[in-house]
N, C-alpha and C positions, 0 to 999 in steps of 0.2 A: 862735775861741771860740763865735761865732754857731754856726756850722755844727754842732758838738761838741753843743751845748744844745740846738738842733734835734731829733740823734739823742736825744741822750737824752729829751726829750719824748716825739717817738714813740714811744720802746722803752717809756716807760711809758705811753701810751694802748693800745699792742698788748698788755702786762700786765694792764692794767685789762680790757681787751675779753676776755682771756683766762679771768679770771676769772669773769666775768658768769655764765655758765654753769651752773660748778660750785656757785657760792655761792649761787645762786637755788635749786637742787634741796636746796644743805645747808639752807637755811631752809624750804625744803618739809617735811622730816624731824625738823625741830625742832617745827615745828607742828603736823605728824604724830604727831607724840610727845605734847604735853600733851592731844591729842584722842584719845589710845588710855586714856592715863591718869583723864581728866575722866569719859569715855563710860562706863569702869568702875564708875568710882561711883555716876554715877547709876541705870544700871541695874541695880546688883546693890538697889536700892529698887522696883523692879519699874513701870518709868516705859514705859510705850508705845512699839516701836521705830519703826515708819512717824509715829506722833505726830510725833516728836523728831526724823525724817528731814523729813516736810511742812515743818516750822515750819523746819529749817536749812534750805530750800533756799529758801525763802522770802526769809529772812532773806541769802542768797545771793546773789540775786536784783537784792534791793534792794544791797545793797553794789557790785553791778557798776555798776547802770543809772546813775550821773553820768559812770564812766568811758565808757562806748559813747554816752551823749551828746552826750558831750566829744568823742570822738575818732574816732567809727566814727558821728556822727549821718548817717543818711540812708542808710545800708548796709541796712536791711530792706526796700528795695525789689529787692534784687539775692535774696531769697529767693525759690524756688520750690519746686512739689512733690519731687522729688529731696531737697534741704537738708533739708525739714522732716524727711523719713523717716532720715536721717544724725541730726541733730540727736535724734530720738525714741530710736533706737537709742544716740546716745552716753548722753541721760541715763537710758536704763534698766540698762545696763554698767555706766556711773561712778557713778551715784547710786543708784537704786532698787534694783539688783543687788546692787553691788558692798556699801553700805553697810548693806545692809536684810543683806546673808548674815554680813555683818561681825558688826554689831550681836548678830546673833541668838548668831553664835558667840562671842562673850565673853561671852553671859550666863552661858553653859555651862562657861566656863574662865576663864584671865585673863588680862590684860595682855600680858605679856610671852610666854604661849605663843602668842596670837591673834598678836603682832606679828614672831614669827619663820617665821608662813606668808608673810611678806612677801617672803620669801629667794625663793619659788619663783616669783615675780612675773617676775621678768626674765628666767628660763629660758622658761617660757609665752610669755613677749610675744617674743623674740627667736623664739622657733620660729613663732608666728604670723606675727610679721612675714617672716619667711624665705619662708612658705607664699603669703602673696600679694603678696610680691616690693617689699618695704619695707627689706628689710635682706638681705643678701649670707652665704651662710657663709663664705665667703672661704676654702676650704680650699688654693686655691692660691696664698695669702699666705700669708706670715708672719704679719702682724699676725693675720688671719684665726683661722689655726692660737692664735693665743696668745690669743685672744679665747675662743673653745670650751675649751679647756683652764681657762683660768682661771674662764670659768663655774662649769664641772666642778667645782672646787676649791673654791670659793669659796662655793656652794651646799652642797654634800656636807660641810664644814665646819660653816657656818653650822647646817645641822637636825642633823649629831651634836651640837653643844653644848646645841640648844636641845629634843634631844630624849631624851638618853641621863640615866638619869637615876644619876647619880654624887655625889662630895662634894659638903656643903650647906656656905654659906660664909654665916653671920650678920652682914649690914652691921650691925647694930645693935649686935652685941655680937661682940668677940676669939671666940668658939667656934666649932670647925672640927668637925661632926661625918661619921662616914660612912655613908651612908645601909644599912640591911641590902641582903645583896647579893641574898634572897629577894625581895628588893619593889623592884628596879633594872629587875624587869621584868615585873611584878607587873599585874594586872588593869584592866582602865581602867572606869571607870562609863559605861553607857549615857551619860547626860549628856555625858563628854568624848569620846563618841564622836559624837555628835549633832552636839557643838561641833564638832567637828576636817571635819567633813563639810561643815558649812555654814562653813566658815574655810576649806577647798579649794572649794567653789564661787565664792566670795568671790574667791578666786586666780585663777582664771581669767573670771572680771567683771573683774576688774581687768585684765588682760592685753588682752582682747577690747576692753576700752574705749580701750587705749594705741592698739592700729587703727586702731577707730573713729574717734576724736582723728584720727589724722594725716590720716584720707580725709576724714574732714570738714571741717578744715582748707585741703586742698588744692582743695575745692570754693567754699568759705567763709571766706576766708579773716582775719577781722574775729572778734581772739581775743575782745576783749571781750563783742558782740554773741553771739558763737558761747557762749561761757559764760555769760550774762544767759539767752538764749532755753534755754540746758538745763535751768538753773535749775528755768525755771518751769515747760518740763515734765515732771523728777523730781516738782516739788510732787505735779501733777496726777497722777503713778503712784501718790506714795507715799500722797496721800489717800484714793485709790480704794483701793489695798491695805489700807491701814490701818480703813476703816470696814466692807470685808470681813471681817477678822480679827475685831475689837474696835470695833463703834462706839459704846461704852460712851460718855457727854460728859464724864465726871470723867479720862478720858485725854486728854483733847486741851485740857484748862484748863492753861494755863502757871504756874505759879507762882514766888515770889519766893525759889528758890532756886537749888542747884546746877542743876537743869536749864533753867532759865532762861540760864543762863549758857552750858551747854554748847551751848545754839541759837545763843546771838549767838556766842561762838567759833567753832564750827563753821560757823556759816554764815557770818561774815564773812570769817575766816582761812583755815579748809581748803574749804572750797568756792566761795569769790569769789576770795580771795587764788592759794590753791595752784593751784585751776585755771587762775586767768592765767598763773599763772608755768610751769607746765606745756605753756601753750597757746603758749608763747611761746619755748619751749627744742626741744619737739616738730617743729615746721619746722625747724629749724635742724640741730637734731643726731642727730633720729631716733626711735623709740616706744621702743627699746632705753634708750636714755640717760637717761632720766627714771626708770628703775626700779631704774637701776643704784645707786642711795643708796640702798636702800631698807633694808640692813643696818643702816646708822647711826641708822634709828628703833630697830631691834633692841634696840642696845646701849645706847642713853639710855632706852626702856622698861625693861629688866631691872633699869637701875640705881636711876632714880625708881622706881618700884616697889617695889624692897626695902626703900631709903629712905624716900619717902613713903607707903607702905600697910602698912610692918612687916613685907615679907615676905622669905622668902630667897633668896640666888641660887644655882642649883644647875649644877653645871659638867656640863650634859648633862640630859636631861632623859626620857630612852624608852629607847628600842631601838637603839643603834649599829650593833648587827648589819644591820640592814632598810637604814638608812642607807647606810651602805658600800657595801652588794651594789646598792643602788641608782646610786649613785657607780660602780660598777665594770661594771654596765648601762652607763649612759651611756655611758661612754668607751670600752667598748668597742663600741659600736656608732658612736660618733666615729671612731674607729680604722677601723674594717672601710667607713667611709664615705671615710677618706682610701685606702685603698688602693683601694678600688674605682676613684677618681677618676683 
């Protein structure tokens, strides 16, 4: 009986460990999620982007510094020139890049289209990673082979829904209408072309920064300290960016509302919080694997969204055509890689 309970202990400490993983990135996505949602609102008020990026990473900042005191005290003596130029580069990728191109492109569209450029996140960071040899194509595996395929799929999916623009489905009310089939593919406005440019720049800040991350990491290896010190110098990008653009003083006065709020979210959650959790799954399982949830912000954006801003979901959203032929690119140039091999 001893021995039988044993087993079974371990088999659930090995379950628990197994988990850890995946359920850290689902709450990454979840957090992800009210901060695509929050970030909307405010700036469709016409609130300061680099402002609102300073002040979270600030607030960022401070949210790490008890953990790297606590747990990583005395590790900034192991920094040097090399670190600091990794460290520089991660926080202008992950923060000042990535969010500053973010930011800008939901001013120009919304929610749920800014958050299904998130699909193309893992394709980017997988091929970067491949390029300086962080991750394997494995074309002479199996798994390999069913990892690329299912990228394939799984992307090529993910932008027809979120771009072809088809039946409109009213959470808020029973009515199912169909969109005319003239305007299913229909003109885009400057603006959403602005947007969709600066939400692919955004895409590859993000990718680049998954890199960065891991070679930083592997130099620096002290996640907390590594995310405290990026912290502070996003701030210092995003201020200097910011009083370039706009050093107006009535944009950088905080006040006692939603955007107040979305600083302490933002900076305590997705950029103290998510970053650990990233900085901590990243060694472990690779710059690919952190990106790979990133669908699941998708689909609880579209939903709150409809939900909570009154708006509808639409089964497709652009061009399927572009899509596909893009999809049928890929893989066959996957394909013509496997037989080369």
């Amino acid at each position: 009986m001893g021995g039988e309970g044993s087993v079974g202990e371990k088999k659930g400490k090995q379950l628990l460990e197994s988990l850890k993983d995946p359920s850290s990135m689902v709450l990454v996505q979840l957090l992800t999620t009210g901060m695509f949602l929050l970030s909307k609102v405010v700036l469709n008020k016409g609130h300061s982007v680099f402002s609102i990026l300073t002040y979270r990473c600030v607030i960022g900042a401070l949210f790490v510094l008890p953990f790297a005191l606590f747990n990583e005290r005395g590790k900034w003596k192991e920094i040097n020139g090399m670190i600091v130029v990794w460290i520089f580069f991660n926080a202008l990728m992950g923060l000042t890049g990535a969010m500053g191109f973010y930011y800008y492109g939901l001013c120009d569209t919304n929610a749920t289209y800014a958050a299904s450029f998130l699909n193309l996140v893992p394709v980017v960071t997988f091929l970067f990673a491949v390029i300086v040899r962080l991750e394997r194509l494995g074309f002479d595996s199996r798994g390999g082979r069913i990892k690329i395929l299912g990228t394939i799929l799984c992307v090529g999916g993910a932008m027809v829904i979120s771009m072809y623009n088809g039946v409109t489905i009213h959470i808020t009310s029973p009515k199912w209408e169909i969109s005319n089939p003239k305007k299913a593919f229909g003109d885009v406005s400057s603006h959403k072309v602005r947007g969709t440019l600066f939400l692919i720049s955004s895409c590859f800040c993000f990718s680049t920064w998954a890199i960065v991350q891991a070679k930083l990491l592997q130099r620096y290896p002290y996640k907390y300290c590594a995310t405290m010190y990026t912290c502070v110098a996003a701030s210092f990008q995003s201020a200097v960016l910011g009083f370039i653009l706009n050093h107006k003083r009535s944009k950088w006065i905080l006040k006692w509302d939603l955007e107040l709020l979305l600083v302490v979210y933002s900076g305590a959650l997705n950029t103290g919080a998510v970053f650990c959790l990233i900085s901590w799954v990243v060694p472990r399982k690779g710059p690919s694997y952190a990106t790979m949830f990133n669908a699941l912000s998708l689909i609880l954006t579209t939903i709150l969204e409809a939900v909570f801003m009154i708006g509808d979901v639409k089964v497709g959203r652009y061009n399927s055509y572009h899509c596909w032929t893009l999809c049928l690119s890929v893989g066959q140039r996957a394909s013509a890689a496997i037989k080369a091999d």
